[in-house]
PyMOL Python script that loads the backbone (N, CA, C, O; Angstrom):
from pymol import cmd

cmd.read_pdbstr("""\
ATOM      1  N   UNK A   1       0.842  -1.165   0.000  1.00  0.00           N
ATOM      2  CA  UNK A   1       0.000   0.000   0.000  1.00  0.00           C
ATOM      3  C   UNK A   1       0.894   1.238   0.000  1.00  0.00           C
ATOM      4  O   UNK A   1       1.789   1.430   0.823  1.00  0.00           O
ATOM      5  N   UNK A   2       0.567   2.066  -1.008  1.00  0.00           N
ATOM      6  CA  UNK A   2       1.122   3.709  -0.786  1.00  0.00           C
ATOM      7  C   UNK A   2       0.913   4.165   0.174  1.00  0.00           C
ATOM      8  O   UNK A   2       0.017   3.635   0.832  1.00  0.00           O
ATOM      9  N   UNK A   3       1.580   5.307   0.723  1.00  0.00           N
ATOM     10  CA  UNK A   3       1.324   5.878   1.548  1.00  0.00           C
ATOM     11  C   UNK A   3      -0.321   6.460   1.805  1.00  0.00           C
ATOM     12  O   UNK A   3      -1.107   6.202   2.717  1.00  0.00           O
ATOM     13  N   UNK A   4      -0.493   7.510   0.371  1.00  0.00           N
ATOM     14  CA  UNK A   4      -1.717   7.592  -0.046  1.00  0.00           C
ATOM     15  C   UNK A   4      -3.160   6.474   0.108  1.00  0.00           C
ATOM     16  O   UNK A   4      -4.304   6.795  -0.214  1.00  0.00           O
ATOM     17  N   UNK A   5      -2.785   5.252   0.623  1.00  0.00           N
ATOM     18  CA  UNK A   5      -3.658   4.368   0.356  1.00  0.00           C
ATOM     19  C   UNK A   5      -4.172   3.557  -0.938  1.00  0.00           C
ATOM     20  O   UNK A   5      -4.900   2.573  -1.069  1.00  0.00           O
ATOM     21  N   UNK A   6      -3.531   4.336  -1.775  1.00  0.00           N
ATOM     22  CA  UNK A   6      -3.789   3.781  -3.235  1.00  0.00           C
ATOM     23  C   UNK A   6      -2.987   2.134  -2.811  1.00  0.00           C
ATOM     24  O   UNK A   6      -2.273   1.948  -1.826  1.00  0.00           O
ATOM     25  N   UNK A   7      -3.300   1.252  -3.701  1.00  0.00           N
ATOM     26  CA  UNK A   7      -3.106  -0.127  -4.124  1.00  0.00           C
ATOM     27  C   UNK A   7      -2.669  -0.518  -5.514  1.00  0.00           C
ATOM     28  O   UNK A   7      -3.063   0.059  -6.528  1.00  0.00           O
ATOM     29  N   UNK A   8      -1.990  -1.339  -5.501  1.00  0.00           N
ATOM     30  CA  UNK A   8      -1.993  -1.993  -6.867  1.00  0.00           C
ATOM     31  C   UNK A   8      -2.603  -3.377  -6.760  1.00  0.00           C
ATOM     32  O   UNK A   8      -1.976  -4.052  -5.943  1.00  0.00           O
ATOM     33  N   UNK A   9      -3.721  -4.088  -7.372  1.00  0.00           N
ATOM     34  CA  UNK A   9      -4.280  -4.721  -7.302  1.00  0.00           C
ATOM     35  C   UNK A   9      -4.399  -6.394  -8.966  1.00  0.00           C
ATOM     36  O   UNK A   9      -5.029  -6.342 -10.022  1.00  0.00           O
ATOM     37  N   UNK A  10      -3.853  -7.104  -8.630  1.00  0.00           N
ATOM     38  CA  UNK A  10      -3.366  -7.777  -9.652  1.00  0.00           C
ATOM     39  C   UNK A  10      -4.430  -8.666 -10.252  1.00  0.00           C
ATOM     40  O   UNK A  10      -4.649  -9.722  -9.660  1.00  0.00           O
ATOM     41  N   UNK A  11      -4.983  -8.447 -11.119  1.00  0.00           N
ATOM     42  CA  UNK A  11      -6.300  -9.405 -11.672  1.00  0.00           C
ATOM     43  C   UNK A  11      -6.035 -10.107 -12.918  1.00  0.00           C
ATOM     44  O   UNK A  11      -5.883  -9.749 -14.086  1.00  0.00           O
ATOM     45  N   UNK A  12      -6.025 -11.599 -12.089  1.00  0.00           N
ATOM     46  CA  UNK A  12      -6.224 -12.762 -12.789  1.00  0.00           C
ATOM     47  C   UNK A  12      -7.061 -12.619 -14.050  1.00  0.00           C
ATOM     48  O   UNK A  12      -8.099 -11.995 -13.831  1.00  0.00           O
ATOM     49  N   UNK A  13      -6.899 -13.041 -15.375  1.00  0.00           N
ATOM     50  CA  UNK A  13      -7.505 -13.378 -16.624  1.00  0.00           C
ATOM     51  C   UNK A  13      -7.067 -14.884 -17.380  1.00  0.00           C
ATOM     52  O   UNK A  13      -5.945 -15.389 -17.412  1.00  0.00           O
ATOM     53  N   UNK A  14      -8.280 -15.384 -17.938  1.00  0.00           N
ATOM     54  CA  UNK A  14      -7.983 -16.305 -18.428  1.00  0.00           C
ATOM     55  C   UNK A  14      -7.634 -15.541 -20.021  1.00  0.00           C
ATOM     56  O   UNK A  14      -7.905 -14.489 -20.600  1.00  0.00           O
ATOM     57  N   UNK A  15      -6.758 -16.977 -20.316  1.00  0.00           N
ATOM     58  CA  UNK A  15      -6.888 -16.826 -22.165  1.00  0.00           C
ATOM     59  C   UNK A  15      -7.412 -16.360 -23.248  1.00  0.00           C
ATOM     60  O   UNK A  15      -7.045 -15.866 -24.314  1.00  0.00           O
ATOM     61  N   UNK A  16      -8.534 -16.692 -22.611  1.00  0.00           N
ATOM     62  CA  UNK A  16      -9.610 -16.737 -24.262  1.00  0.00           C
ATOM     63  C   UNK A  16     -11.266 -16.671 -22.844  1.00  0.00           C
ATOM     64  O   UNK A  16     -11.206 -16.761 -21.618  1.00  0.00           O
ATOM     65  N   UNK A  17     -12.419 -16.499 -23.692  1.00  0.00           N
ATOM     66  CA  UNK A  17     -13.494 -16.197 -23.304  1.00  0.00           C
ATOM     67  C   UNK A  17     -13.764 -16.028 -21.899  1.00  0.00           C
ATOM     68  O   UNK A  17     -14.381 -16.692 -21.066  1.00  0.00           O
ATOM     69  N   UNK A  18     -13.074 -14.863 -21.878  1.00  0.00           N
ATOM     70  CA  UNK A  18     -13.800 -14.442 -20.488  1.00  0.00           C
ATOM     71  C   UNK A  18     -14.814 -13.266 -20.266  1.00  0.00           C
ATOM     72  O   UNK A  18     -14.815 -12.290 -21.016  1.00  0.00           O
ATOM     73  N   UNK A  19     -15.713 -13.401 -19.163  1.00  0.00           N
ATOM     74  CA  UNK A  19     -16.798 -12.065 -19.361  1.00  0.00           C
ATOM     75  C   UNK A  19     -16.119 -10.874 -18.976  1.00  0.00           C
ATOM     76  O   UNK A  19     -15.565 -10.769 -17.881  1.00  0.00           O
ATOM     77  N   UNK A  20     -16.150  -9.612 -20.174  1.00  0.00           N
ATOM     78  CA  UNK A  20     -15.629  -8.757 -20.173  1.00  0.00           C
ATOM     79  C   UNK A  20     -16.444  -7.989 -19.023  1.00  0.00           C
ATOM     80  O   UNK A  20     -15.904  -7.236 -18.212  1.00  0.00           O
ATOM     81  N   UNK A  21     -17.587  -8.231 -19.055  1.00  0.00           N
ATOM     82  CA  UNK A  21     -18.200  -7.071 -17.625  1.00  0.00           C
ATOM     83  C   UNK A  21     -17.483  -7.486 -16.145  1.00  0.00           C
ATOM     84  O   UNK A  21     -17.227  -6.780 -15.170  1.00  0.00           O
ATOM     85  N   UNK A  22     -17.194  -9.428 -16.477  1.00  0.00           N
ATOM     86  CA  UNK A  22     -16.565  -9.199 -15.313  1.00  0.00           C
ATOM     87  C   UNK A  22     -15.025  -8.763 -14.674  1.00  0.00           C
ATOM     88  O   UNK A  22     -14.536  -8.832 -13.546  1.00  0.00           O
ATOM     89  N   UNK A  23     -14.606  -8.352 -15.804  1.00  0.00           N
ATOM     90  CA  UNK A  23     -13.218  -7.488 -15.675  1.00  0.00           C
ATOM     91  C   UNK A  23     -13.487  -5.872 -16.090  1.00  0.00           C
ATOM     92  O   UNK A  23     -13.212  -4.950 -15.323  1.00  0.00           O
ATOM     93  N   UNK A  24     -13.797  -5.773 -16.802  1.00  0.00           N
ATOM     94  CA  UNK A  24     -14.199  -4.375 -16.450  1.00  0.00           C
ATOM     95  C   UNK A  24     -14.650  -3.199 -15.777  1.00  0.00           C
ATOM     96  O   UNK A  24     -14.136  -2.081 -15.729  1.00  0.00           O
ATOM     97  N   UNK A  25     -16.310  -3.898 -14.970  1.00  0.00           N
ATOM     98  CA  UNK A  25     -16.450  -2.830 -13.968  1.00  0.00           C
ATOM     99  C   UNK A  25     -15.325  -2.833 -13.014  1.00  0.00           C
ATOM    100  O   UNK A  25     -14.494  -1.928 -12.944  1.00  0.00           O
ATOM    101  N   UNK A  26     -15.339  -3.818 -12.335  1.00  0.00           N
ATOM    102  CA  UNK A  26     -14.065  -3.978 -11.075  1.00  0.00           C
ATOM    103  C   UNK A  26     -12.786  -2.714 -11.198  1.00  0.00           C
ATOM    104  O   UNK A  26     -12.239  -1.899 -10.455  1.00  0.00           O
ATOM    105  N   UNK A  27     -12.716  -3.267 -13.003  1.00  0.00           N
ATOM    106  CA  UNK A  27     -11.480  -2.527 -13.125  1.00  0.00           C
ATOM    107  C   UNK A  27     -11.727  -0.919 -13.320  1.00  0.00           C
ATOM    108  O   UNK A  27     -11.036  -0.051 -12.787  1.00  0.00           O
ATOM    109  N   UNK A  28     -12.629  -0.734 -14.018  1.00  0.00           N
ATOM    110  CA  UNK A  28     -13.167   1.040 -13.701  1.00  0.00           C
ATOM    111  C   UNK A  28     -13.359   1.371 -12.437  1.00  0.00           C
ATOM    112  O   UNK A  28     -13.007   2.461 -11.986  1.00  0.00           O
ATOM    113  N   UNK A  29     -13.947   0.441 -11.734  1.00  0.00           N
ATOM    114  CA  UNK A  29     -14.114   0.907  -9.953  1.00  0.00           C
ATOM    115  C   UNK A  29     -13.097   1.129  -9.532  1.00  0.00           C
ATOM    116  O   UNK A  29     -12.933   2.298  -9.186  1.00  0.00           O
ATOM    117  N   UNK A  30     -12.281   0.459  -9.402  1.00  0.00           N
ATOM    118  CA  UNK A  30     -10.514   0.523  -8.846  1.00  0.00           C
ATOM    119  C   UNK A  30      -9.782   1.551  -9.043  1.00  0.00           C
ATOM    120  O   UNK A  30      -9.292   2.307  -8.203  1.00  0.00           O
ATOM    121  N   UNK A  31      -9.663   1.593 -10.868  1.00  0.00           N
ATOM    122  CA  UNK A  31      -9.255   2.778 -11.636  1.00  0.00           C
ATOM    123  C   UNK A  31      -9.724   4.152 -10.982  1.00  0.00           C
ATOM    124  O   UNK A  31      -9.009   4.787 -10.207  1.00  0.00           O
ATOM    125  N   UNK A  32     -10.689   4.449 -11.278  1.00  0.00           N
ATOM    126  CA  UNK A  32     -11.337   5.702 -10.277  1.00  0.00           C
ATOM    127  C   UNK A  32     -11.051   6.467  -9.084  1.00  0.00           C
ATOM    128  O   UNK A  32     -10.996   7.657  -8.775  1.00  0.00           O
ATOM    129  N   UNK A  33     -10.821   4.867  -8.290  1.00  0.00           N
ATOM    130  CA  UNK A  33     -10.347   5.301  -6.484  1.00  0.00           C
ATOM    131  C   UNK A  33      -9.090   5.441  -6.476  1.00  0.00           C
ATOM    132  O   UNK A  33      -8.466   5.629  -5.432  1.00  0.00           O
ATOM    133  N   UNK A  34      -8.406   5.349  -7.929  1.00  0.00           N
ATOM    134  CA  UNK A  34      -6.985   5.726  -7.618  1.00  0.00           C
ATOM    135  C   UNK A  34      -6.207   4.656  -7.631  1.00  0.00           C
ATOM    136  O   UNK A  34      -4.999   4.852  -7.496  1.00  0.00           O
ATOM    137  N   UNK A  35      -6.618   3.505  -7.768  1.00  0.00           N
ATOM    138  CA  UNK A  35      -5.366   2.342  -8.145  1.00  0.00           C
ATOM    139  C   UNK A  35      -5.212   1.734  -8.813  1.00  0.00           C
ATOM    140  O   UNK A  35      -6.241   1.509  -9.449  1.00  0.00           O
ATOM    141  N   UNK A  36      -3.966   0.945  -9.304  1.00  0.00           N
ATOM    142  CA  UNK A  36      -3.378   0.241 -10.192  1.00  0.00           C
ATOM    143  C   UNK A  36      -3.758  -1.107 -10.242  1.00  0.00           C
ATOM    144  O   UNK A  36      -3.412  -2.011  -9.481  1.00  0.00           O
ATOM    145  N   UNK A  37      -4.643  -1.163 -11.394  1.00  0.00           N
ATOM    146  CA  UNK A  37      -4.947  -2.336 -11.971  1.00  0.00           C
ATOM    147  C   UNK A  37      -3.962  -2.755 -13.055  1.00  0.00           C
ATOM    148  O   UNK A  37      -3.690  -2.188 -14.113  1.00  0.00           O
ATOM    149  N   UNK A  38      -3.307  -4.333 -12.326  1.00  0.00           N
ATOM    150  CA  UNK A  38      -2.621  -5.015 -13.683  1.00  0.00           C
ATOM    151  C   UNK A  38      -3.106  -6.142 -13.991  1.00  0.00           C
ATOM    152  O   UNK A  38      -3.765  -6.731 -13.134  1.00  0.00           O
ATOM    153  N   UNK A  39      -2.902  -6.763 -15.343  1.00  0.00           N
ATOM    154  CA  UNK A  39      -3.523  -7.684 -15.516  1.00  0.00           C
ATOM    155  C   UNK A  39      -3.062  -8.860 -15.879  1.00  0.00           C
ATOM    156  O   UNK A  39      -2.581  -8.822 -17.012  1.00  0.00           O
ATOM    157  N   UNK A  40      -2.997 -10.286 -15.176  1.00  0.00           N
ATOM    158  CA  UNK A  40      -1.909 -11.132 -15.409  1.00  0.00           C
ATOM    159  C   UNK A  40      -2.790 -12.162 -16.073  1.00  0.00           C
ATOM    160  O   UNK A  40      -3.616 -12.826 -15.447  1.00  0.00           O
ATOM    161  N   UNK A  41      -2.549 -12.278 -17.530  1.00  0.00           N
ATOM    162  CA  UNK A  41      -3.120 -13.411 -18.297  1.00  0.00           C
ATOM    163  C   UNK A  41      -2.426 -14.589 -17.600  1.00  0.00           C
ATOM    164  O   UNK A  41      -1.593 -14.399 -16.714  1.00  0.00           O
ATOM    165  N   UNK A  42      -2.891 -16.163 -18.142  1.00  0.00           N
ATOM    166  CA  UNK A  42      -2.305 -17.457 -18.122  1.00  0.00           C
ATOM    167  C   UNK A  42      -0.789 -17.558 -17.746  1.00  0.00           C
ATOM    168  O   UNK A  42      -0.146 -17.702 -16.706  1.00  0.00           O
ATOM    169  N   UNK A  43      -0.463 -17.385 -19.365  1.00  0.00           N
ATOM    170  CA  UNK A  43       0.514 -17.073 -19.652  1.00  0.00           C
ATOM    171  C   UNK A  43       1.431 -15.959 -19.885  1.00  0.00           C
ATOM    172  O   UNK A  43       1.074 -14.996 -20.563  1.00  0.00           O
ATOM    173  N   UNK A  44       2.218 -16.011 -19.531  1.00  0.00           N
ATOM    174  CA  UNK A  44       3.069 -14.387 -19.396  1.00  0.00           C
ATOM    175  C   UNK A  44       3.511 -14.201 -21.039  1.00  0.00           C
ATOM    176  O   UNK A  44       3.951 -15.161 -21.672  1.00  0.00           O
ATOM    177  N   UNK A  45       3.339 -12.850 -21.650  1.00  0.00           N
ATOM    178  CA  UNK A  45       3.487 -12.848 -22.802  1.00  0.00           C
ATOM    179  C   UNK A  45       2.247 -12.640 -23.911  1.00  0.00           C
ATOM    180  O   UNK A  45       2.257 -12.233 -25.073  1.00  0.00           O
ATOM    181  N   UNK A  46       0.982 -13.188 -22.868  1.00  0.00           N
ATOM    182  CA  UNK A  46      -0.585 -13.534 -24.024  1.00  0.00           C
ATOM    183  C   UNK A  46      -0.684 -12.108 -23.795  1.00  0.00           C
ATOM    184  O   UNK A  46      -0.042 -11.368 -23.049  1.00  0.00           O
ATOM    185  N   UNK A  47      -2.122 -11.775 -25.020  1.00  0.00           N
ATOM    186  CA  UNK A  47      -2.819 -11.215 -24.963  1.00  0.00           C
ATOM    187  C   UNK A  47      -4.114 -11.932 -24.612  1.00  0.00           C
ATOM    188  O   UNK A  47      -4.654 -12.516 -25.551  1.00  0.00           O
ATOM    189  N   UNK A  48      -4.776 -11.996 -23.279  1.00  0.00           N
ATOM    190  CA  UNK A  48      -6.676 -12.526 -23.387  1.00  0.00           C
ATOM    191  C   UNK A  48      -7.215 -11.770 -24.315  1.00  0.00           C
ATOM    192  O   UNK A  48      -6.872 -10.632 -24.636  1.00  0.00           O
ATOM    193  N   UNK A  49      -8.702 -12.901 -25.062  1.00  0.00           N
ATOM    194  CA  UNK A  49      -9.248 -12.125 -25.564  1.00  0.00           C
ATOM    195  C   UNK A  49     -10.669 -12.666 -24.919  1.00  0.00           C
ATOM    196  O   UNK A  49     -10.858 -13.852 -24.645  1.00  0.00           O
ATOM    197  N   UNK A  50     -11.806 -11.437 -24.685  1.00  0.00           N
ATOM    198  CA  UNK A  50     -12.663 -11.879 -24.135  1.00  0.00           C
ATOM    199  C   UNK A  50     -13.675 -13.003 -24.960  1.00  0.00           C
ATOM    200  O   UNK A  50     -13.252 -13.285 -26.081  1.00  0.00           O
ATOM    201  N   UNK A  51     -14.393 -13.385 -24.731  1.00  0.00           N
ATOM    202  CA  UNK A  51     -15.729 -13.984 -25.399  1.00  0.00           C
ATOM    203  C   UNK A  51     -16.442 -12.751 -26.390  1.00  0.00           C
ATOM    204  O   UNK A  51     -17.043 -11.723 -26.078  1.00  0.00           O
ATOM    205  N   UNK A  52     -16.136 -13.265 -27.543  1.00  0.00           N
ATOM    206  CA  UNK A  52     -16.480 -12.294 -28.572  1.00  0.00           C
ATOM    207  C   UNK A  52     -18.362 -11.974 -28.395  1.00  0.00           C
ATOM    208  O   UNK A  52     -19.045 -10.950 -28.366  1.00  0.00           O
ATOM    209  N   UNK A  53     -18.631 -13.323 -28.315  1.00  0.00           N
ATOM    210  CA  UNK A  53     -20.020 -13.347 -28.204  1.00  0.00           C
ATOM    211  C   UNK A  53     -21.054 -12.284 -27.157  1.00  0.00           C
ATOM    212  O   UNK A  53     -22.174 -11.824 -27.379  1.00  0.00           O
ATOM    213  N   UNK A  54     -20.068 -12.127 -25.864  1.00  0.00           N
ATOM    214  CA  UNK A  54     -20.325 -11.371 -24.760  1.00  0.00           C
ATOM    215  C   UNK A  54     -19.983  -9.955 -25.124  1.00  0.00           C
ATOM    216  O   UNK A  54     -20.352  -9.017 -24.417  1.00  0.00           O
ATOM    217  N   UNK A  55     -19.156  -9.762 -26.414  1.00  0.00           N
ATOM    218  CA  UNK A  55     -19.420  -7.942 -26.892  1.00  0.00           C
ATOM    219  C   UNK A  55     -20.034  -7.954 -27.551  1.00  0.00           C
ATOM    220  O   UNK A  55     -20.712  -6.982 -27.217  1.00  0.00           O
ATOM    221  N   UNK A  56     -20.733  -8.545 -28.923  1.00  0.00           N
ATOM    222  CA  UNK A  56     -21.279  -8.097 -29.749  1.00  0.00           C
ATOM    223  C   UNK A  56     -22.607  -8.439 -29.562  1.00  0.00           C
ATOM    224  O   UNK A  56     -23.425  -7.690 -30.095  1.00  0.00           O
ATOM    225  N   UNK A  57     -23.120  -9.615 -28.786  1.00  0.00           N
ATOM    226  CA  UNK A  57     -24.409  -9.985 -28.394  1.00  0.00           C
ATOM    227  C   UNK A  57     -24.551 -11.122 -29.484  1.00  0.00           C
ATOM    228  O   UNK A  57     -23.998 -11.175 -30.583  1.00  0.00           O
ATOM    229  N   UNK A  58     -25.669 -12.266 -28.748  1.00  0.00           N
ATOM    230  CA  UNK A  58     -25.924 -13.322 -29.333  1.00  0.00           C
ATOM    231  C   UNK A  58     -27.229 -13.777 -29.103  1.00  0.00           C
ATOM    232  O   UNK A  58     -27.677 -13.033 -28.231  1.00  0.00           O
ATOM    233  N   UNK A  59     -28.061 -14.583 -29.412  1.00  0.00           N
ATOM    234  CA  UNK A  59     -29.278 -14.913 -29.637  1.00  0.00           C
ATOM    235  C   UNK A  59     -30.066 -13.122 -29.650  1.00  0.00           C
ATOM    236  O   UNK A  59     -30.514 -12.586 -28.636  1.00  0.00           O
ATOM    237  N   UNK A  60     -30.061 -12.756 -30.457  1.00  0.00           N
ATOM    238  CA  UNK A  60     -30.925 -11.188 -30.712  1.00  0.00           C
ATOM    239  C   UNK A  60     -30.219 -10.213 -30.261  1.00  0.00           C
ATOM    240  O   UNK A  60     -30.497  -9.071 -30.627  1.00  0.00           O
ATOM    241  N   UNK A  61     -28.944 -10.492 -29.195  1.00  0.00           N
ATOM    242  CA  UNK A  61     -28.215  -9.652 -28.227  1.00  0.00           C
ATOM    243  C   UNK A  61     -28.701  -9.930 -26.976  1.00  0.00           C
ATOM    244  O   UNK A  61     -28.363  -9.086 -26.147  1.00  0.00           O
ATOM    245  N   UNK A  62     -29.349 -10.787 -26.574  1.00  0.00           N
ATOM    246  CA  UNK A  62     -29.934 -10.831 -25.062  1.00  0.00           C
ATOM    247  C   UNK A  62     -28.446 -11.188 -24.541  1.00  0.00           C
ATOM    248  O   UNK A  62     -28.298 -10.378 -23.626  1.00  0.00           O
ATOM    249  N   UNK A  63     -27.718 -11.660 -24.590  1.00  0.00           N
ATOM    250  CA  UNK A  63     -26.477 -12.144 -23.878  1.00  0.00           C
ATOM    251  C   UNK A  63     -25.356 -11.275 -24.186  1.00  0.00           C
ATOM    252  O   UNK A  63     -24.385 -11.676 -23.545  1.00  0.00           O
ATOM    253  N   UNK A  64     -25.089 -10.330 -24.840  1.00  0.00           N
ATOM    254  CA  UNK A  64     -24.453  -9.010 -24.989  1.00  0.00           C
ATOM    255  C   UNK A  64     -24.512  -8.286 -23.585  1.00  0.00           C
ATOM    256  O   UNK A  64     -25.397  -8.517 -22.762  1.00  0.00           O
ATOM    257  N   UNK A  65     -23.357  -7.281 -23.370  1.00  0.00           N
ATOM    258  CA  UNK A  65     -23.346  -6.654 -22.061  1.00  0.00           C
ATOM    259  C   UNK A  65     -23.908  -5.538 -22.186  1.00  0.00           C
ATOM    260  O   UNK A  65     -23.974  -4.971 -23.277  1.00  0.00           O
ATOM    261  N   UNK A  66     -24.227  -5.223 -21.479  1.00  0.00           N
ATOM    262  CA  UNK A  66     -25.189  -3.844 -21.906  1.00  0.00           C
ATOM    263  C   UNK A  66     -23.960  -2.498 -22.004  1.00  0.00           C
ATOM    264  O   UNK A  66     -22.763  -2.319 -21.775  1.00  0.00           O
ATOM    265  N   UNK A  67     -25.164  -1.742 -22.502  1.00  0.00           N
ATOM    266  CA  UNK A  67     -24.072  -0.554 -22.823  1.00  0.00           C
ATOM    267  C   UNK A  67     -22.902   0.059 -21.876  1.00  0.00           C
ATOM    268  O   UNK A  67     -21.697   0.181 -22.095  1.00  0.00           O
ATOM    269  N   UNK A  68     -23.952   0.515 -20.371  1.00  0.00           N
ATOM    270  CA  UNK A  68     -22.921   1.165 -19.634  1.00  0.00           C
ATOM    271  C   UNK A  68     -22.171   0.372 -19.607  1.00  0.00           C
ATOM    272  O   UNK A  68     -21.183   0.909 -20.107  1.00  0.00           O
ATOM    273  N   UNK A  69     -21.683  -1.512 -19.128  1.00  0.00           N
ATOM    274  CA  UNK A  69     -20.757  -2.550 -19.019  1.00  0.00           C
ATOM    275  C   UNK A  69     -19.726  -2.026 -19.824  1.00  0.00           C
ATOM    276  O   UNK A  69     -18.600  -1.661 -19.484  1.00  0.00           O
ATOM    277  N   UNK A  70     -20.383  -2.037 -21.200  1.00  0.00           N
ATOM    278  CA  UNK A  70     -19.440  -1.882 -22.409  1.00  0.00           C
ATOM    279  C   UNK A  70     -18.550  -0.651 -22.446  1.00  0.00           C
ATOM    280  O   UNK A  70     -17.452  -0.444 -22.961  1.00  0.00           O
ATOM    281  N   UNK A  71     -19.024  -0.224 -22.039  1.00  0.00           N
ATOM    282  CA  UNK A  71     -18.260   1.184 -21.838  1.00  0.00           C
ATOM    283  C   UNK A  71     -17.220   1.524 -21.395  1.00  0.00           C
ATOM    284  O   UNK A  71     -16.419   2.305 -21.911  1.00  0.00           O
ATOM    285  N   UNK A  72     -17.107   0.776 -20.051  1.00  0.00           N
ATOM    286  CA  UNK A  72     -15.965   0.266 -19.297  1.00  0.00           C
ATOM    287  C   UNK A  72     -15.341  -0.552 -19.624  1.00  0.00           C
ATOM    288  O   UNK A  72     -14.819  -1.027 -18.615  1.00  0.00           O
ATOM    289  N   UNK A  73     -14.854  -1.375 -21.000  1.00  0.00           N
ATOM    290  CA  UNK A  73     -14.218  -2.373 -21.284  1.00  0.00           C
ATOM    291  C   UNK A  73     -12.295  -1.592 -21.425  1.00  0.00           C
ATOM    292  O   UNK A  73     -11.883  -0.711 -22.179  1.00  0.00           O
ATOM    293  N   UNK A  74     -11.886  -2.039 -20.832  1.00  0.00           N
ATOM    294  CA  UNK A  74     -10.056  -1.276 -21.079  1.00  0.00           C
ATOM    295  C   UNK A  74      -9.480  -1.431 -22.265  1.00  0.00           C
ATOM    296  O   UNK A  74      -9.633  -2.312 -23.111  1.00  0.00           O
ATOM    297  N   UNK A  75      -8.831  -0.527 -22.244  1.00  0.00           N
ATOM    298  CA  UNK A  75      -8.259  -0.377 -23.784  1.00  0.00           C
ATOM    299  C   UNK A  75      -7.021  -0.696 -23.856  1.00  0.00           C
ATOM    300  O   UNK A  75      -6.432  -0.642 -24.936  1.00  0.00           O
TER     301      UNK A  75
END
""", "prot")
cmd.dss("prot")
cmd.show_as("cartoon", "prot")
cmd.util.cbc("prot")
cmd.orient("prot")
C-alpha cells in the first residue's frame, strides 16, 4: 500500500473467453479510487481475448453486455 492508500491490485484473466463485464467494472471501480490495476493473463506474454459473443451480443443480443458494461471495457 502507498502511503496515499492507493493499491496496486493484480487481476487474474484467463486466455480466451472471459466475461468482459466481469473485468471491467471492477477494473473502472478501482481505476477511479486511484489504483493500479494489472492484468496477469495465463501465460506471461498472451494477450486474453474476451468472449467475442459477450461484446457483440448473441441470440438477438440478449447475452451481450449492456451498454454502460461496455463502456468500461479497457483499452
Amino acid at each position: 500500500m502507498r502511503d496515499d492508500g492507493r493499491v496496486r491490485v493484480l487481476m487474474p484473466l484467463p486466455d480466451r473467453d472471459f466475461d468482459v463485464t466481469e473485468v471491467a467494472v471492477p477494473w473502472r471501480v478501482l481505476r477511479d479510487a486511484g489504483h493500479e490495476v494489472v492484468f496477469a493473463p495465463e501465460y506471461a506474454g498472451t494477450v486474453p481475448d474476451a468472449d467475442p459473443r459477450l461484446l457483440t451480443g448473441v441470440i438477438c443480443g440478449q447475452l451481450g453486455a449492456a451498454p454502460e458494461a461496455g463502456a468500461f471495457t479497457p483499452t
